[in-house]
BALOBA-1460 file (C-alpha; in Angstrom, 3 decimals):
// residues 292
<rec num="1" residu="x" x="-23.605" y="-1.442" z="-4.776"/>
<rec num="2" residu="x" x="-26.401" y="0.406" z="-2.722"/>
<rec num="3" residu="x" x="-25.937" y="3.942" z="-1.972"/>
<rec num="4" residu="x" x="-25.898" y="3.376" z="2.012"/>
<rec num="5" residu="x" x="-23.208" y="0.929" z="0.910"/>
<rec num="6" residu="x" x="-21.169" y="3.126" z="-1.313"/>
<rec num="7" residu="x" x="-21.250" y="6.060" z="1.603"/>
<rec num="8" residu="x" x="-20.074" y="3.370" z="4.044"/>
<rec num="9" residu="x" x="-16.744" y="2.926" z="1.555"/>
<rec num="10" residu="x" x="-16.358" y="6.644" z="1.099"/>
<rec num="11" residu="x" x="-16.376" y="7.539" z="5.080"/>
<rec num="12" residu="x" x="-13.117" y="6.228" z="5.867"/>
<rec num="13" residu="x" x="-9.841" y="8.195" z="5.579"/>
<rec num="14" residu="x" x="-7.643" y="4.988" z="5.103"/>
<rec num="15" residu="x" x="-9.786" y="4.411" z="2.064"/>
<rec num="16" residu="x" x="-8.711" y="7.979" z="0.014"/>
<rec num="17" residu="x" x="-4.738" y="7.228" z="-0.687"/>
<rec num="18" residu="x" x="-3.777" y="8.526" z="-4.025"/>
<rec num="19" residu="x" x="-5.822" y="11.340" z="-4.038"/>
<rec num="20" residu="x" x="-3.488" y="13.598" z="-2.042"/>
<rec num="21" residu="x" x="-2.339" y="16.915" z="-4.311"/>
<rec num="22" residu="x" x="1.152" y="17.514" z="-5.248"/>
<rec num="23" residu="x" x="2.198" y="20.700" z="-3.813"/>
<rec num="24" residu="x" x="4.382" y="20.832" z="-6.525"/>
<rec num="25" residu="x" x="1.832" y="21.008" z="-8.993"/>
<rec num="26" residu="x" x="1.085" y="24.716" z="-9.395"/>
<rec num="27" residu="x" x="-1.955" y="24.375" z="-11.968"/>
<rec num="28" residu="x" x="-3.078" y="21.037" z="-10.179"/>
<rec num="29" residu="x" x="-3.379" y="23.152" z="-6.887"/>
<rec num="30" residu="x" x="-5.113" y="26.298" z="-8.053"/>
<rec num="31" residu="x" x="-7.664" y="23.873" z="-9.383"/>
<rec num="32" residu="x" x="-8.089" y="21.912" z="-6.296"/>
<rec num="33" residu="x" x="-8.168" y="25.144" z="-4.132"/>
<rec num="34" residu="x" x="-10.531" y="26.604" z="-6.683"/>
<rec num="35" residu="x" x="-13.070" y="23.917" z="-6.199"/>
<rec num="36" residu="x" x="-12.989" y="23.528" z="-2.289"/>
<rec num="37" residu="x" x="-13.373" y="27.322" z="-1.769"/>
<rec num="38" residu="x" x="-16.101" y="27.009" z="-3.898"/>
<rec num="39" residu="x" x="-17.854" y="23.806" z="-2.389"/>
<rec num="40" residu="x" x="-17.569" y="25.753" z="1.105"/>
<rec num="41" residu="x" x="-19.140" y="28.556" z="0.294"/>
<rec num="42" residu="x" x="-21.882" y="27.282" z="-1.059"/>
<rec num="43" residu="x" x="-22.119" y="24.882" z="1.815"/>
<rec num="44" residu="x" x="-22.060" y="27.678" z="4.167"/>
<rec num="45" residu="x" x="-24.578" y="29.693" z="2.137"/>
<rec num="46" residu="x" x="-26.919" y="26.389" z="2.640"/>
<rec num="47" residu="x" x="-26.592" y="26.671" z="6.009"/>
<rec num="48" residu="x" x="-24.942" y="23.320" z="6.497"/>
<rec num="49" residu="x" x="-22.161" y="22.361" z="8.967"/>
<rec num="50" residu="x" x="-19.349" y="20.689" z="7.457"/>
<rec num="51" residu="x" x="-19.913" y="17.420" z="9.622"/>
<rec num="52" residu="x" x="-23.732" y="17.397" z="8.245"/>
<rec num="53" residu="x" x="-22.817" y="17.563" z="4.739"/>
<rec num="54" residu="x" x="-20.403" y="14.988" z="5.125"/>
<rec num="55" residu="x" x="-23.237" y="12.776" z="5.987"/>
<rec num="56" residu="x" x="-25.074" y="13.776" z="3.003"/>
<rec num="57" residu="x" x="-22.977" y="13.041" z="0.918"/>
<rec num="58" residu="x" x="-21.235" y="9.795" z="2.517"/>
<rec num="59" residu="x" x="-17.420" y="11.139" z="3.916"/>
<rec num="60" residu="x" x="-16.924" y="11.756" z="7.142"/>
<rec num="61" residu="x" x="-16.136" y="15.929" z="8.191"/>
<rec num="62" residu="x" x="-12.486" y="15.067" z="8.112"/>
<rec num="63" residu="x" x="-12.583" y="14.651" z="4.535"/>
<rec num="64" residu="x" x="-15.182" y="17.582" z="3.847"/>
<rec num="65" residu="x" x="-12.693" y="20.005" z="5.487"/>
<rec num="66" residu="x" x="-9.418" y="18.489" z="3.702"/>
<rec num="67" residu="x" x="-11.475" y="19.228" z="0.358"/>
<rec num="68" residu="x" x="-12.787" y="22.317" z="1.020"/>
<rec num="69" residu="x" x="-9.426" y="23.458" z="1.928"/>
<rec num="70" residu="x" x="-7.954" y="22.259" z="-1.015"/>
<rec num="71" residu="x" x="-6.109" y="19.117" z="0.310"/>
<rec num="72" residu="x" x="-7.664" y="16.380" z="-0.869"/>
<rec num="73" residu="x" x="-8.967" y="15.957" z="-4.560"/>
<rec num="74" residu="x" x="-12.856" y="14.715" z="-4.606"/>
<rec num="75" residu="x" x="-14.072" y="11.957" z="-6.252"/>
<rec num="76" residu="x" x="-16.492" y="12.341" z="-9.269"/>
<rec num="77" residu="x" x="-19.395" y="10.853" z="-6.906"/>
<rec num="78" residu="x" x="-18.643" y="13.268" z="-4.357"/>
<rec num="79" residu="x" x="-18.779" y="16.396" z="-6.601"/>
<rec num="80" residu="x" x="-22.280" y="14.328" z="-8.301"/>
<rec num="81" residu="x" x="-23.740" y="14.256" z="-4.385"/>
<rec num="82" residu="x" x="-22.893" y="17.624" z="-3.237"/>
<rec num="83" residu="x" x="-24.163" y="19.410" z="-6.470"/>
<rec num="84" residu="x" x="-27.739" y="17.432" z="-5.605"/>
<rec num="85" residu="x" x="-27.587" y="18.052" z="-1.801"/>
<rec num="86" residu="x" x="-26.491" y="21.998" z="-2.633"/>
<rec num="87" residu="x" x="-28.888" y="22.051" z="-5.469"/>
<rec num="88" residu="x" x="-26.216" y="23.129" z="-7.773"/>
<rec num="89" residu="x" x="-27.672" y="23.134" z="-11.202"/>
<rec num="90" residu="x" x="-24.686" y="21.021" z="-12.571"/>
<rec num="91" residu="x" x="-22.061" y="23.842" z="-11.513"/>
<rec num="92" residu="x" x="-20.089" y="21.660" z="-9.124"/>
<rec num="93" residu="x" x="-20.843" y="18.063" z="-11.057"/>
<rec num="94" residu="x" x="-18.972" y="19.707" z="-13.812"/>
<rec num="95" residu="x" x="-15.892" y="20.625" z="-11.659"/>
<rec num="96" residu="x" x="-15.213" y="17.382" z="-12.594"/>
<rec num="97" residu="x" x="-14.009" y="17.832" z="-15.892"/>
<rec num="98" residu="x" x="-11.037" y="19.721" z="-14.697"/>
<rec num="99" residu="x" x="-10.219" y="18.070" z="-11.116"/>
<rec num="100" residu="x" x="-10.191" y="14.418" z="-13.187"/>
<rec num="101" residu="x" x="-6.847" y="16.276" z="-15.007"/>
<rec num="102" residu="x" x="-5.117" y="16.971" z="-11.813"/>
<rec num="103" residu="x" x="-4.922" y="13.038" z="-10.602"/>
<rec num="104" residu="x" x="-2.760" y="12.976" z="-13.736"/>
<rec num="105" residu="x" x="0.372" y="13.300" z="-12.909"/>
<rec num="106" residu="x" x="2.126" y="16.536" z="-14.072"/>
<rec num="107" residu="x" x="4.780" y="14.968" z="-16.560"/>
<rec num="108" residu="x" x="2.131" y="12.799" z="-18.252"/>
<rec num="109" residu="x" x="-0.584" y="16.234" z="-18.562"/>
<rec num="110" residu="x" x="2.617" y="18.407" z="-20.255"/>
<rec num="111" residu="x" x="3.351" y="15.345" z="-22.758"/>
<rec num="112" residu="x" x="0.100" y="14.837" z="-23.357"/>
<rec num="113" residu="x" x="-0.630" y="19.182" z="-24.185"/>
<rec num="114" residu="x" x="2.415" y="18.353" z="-26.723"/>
<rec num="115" residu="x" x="0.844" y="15.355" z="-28.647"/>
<rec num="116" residu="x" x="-2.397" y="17.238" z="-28.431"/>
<rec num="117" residu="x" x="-0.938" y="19.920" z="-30.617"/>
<rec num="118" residu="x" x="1.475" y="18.076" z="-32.897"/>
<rec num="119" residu="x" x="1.206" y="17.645" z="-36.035"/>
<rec num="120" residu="x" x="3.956" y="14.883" z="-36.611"/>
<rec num="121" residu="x" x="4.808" y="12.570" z="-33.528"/>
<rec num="122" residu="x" x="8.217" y="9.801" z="-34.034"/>
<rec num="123" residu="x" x="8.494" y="7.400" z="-30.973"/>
<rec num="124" residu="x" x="11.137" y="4.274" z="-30.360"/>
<rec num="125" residu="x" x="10.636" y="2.672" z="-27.515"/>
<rec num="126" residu="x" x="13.206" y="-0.521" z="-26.423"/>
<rec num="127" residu="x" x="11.945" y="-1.825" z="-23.214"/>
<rec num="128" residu="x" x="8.006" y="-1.455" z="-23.548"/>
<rec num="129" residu="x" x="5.096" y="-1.160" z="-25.968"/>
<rec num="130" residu="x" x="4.700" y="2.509" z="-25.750"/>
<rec num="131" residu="x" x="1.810" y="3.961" z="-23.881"/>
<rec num="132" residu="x" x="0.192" y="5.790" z="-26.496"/>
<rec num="133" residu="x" x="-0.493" y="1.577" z="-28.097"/>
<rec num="134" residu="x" x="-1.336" y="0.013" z="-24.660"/>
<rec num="135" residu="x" x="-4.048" y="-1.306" z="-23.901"/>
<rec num="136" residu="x" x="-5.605" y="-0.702" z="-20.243"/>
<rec num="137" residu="x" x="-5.023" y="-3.842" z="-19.206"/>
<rec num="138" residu="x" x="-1.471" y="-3.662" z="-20.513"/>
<rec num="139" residu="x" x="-0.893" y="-0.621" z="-18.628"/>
<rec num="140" residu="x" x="-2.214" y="-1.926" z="-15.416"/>
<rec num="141" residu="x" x="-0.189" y="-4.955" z="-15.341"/>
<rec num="142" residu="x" x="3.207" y="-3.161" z="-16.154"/>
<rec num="143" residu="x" x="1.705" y="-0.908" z="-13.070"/>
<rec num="144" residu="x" x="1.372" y="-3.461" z="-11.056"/>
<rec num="145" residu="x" x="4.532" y="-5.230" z="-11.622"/>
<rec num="146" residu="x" x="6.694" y="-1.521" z="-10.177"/>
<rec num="147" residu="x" x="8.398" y="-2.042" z="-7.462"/>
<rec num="148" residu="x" x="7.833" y="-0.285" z="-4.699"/>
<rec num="149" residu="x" x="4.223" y="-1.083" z="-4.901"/>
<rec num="150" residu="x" x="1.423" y="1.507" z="-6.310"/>
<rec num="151" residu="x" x="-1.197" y="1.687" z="-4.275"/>
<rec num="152" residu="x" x="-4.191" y="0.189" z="-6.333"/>
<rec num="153" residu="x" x="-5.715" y="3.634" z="-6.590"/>
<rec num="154" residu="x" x="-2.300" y="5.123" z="-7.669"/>
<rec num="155" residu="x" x="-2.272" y="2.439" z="-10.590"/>
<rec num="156" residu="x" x="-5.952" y="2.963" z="-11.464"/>
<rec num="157" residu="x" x="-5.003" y="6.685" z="-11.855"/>
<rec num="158" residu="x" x="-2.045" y="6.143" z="-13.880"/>
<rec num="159" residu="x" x="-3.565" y="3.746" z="-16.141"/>
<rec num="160" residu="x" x="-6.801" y="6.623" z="-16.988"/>
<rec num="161" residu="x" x="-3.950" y="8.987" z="-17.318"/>
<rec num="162" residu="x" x="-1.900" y="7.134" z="-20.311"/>
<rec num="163" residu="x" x="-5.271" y="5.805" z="-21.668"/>
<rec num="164" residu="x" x="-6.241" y="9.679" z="-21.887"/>
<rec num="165" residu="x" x="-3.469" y="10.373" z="-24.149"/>
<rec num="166" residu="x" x="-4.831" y="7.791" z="-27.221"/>
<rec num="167" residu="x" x="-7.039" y="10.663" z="-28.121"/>
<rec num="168" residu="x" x="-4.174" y="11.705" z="-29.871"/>
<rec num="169" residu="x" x="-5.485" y="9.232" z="-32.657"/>
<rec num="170" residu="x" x="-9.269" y="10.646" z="-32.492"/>
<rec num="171" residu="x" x="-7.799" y="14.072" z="-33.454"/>
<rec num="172" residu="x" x="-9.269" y="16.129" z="-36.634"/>
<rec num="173" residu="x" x="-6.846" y="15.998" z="-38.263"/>
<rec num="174" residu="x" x="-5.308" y="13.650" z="-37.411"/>
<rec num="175" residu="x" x="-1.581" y="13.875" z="-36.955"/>
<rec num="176" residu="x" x="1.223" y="12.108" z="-38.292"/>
<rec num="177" residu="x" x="2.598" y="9.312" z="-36.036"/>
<rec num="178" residu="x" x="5.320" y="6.373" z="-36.564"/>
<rec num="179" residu="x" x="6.472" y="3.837" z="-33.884"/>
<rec num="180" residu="x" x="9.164" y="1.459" z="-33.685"/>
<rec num="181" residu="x" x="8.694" y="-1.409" z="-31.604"/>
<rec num="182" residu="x" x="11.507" y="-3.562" z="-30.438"/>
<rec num="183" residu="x" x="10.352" y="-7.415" z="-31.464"/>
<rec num="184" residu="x" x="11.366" y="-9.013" z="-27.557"/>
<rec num="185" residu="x" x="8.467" y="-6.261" z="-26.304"/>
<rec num="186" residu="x" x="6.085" y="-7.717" z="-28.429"/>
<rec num="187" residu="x" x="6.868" y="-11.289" z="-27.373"/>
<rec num="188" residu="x" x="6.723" y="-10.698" z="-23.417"/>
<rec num="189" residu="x" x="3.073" y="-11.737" z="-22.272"/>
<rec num="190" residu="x" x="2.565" y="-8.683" z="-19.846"/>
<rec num="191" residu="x" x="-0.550" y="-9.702" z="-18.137"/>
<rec num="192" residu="x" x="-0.742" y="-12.866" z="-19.091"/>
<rec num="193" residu="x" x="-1.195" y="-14.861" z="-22.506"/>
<rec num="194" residu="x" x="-5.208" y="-12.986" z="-23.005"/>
<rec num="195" residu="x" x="-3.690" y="-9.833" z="-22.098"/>
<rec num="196" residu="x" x="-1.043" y="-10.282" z="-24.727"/>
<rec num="197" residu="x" x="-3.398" y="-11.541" z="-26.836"/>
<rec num="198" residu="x" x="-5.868" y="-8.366" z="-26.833"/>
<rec num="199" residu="x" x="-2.264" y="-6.157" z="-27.012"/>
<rec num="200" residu="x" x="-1.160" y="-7.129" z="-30.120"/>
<rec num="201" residu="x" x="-4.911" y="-7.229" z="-31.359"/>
<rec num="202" residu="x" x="-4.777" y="-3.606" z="-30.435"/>
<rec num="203" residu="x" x="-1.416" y="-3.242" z="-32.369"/>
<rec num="204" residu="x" x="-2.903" y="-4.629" z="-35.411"/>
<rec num="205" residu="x" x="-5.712" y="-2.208" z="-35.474"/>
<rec num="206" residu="x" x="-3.764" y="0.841" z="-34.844"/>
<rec num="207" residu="x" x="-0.960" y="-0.357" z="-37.570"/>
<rec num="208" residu="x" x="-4.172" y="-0.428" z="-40.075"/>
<rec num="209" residu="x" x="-4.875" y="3.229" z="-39.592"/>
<rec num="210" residu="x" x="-4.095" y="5.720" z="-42.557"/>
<rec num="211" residu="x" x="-2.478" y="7.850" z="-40.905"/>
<rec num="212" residu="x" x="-0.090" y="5.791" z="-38.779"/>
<rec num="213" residu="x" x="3.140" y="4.124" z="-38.900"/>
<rec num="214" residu="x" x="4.148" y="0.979" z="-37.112"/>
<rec num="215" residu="x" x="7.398" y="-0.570" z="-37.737"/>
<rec num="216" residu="x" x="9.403" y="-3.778" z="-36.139"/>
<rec num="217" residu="x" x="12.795" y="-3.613" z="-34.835"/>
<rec num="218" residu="x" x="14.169" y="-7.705" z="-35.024"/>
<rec num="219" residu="x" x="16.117" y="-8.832" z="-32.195"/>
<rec num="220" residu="x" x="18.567" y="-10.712" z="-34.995"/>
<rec num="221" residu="x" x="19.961" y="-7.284" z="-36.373"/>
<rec num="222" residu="x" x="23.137" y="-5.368" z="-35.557"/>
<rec num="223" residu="x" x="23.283" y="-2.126" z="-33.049"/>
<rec num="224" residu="x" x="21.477" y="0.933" z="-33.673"/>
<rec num="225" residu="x" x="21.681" y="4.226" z="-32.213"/>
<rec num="226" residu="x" x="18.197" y="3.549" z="-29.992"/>
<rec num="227" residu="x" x="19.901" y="0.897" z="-27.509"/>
<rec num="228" residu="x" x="20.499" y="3.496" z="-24.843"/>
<rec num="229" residu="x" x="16.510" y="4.017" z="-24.735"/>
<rec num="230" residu="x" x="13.240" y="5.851" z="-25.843"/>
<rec num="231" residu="x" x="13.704" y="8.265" z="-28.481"/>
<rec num="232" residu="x" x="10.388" y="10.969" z="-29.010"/>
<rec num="233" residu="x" x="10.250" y="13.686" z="-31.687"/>
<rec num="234" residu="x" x="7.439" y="15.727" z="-31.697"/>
<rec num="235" residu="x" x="7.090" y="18.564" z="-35.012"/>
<rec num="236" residu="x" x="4.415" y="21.566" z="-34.644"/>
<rec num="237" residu="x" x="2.811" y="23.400" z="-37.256"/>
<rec num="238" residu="x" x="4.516" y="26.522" z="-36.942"/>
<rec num="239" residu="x" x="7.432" y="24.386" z="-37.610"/>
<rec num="240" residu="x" x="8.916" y="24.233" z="-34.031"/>
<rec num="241" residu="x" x="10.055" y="20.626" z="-32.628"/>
<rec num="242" residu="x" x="10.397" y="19.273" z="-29.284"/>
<rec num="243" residu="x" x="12.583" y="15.943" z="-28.810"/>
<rec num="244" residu="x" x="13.824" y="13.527" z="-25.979"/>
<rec num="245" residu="x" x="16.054" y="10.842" z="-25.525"/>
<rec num="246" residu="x" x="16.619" y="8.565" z="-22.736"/>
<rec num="247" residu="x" x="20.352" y="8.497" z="-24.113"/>
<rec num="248" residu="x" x="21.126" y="12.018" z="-24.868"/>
<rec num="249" residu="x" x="20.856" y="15.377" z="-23.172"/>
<rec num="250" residu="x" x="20.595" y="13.733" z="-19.741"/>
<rec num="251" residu="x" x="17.119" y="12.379" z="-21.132"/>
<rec num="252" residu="x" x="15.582" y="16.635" z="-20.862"/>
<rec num="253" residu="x" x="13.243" y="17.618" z="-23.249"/>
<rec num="254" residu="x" x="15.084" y="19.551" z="-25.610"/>
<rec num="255" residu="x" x="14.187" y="22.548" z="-29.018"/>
<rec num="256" residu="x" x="17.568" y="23.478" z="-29.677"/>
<rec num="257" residu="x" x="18.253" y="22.721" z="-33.531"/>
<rec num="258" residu="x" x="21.373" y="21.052" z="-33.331"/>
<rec num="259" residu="x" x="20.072" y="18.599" z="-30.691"/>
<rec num="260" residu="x" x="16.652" y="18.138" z="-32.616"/>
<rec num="261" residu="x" x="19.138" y="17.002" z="-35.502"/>
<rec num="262" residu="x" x="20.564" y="14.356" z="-34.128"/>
<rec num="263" residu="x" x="17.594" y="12.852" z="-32.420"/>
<rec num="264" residu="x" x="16.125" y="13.285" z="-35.829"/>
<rec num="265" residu="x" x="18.687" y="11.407" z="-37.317"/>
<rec num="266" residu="x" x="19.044" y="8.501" z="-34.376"/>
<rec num="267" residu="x" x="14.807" y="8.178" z="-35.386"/>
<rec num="268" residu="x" x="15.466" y="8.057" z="-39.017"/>
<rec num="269" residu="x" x="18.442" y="5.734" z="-38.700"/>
<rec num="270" residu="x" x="16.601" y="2.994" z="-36.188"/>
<rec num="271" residu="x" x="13.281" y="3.197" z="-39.020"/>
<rec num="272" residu="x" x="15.879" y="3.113" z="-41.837"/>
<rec num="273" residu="x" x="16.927" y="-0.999" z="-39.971"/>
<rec num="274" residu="x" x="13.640" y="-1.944" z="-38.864"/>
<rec num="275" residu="x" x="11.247" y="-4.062" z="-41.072"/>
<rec num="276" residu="x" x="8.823" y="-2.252" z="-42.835"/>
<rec num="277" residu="x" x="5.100" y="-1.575" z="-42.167"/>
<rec num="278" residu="x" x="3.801" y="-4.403" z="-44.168"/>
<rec num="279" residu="x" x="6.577" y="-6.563" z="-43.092"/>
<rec num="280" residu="x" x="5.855" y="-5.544" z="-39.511"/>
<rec num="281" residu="x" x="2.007" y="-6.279" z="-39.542"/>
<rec num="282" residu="x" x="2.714" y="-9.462" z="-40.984"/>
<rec num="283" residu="x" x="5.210" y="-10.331" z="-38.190"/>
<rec num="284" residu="x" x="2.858" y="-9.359" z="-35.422"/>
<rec num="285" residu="x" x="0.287" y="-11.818" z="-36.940"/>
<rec num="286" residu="x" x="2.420" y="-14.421" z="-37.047"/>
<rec num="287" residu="x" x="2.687" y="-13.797" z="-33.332"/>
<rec num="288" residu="x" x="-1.077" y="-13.932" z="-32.549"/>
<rec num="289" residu="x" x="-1.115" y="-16.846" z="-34.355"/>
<rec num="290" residu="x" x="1.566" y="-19.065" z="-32.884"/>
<rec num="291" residu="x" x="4.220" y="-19.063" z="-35.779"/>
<rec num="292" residu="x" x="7.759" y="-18.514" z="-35.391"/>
């Protein structure tokens, strides 16, 4: 795409859904407010008017003044154009690093600081592959199949948002981290039979990884105490926990011991009835392959 073509795309208003901010977001709105006060006083100290930087850098004024005042979260192109037309050494370019967080929505940044700093993470899962093993294109096809609709930029956003979080497995070191995967989420082909394909691909890899645990729940077993939902235990160095549970404590994170006990004891009880590692690899094979 040419550049007079790419400022054509970026002049329209109808074209920027999903990059609203949510007033709600304290952090996410200091940030944004942050970076437009900044981008306007530079602009002003270039002498340019707001609707002749807008051409500059390919929005229309509209835009420049929803940014500037903290409305409106820029794109990494725009924040790349302005720091060339202000001659910003890099300064605003880099903003980037930091307004990219905020199109994340809140919930998904605050679980995301938690896996970042635990050192032992348990998730069960009974109606999806979690996020942390998705693939993108996973992700974007259980996106696009919400109803009501995301707007493709909304799903886009999401899907960089949960892909973010797999960094957990890049840490040094590396935390501890177990899964249970119910078998009839491995069997739906979300996205189609490649997509599905490339998934359990994906699952095979992580499964191989020292310091990961990936375990099977069969659909031929009795009940276990995970069939009201997701059930996440996360354990910190200093020996804190947090846990969650779609079925228990109205589905609130929780720290309170005796809570933490019993979620640690639903986790231990649904890994305790679902095949083992080995026996789990060797089942997701066997569904790449084509056996029953």
């Amino acid at each position: 795409m040419t550049v007079e073509a790419e400022a054509g795309r970026l002049t329209s208003e109808a074209d920027e859904p999903g990059w609203e901010v949510d007033p709600d977001d304290e952090w996410g709105v200091a940030v944004i407010t942050t970076v437009g006060r900044q981008l306007r006083l530079r602009r002003e100290a270039a002498g340019l008017r707001a609707a002749d930087f807008g051409r500059a850098v390919g929005y229309g004024e509209d835009l420049v003044y929803k940014i500037e005042g903290g409305k409106r979260i820029p794109r990494q192109e725009y924040l790349d154009r302005a720091d060339e037309v202000l001659d910003a050494g890099g300064l605003v370019a880099a903003a980037w690093e930091d307004v990219k967080k905020v199109r994340y929505p809140k919930t998904v940044r605050d679980i995301a600081k938690l896996e970042a700093q635990a050192v032992e993470i348990g998730v069960y899962v009974c109606t999806s592959i979690s996020g942390l093993l998705q693939t993108p294109e996973h992700a974007r096809a259980l996106f696009r199949a919400a109803q009501p609709p995301y707007h493709p930029d909304d799903v886009e956003r999401l899907v960089a948002a949960r892909m973010a979080r797999r960094s957990v497995f890049e840490r040094d070191p590396v935390p501890s981290i177990s899964f249970v995967l119910e078998e009839a989420t491995l069997q739906r082909e979300v996205g189609g039979t490649m997509v599905w394909r490339q998934q359990l691909e994906h699952l095979l890899e992580v499964g191989q990884l020292h310091h990961v645990t990936l375990q099977v729940m069969p659909t031929k077993t009795e009940a276990h105490p995970g069939v009201d939902g997701r059930i996440e235990v996360l354990k910190f160095a200093d020996g804190s926990a947090v846990g969650r549970s779609d079925g228990a404590f109205n589905g609130r994170p929780t720290s309170e011991p005796k809570q933490l006990r019993i979620l640690e004891l639903r986790y231990g009880t649904i890994r305790a009835q679902a095949l083992s590692p080995r026996e789990s690899l060797a089942f997701i094979e066997h569904l790449l392959l084509g056996e029953k």
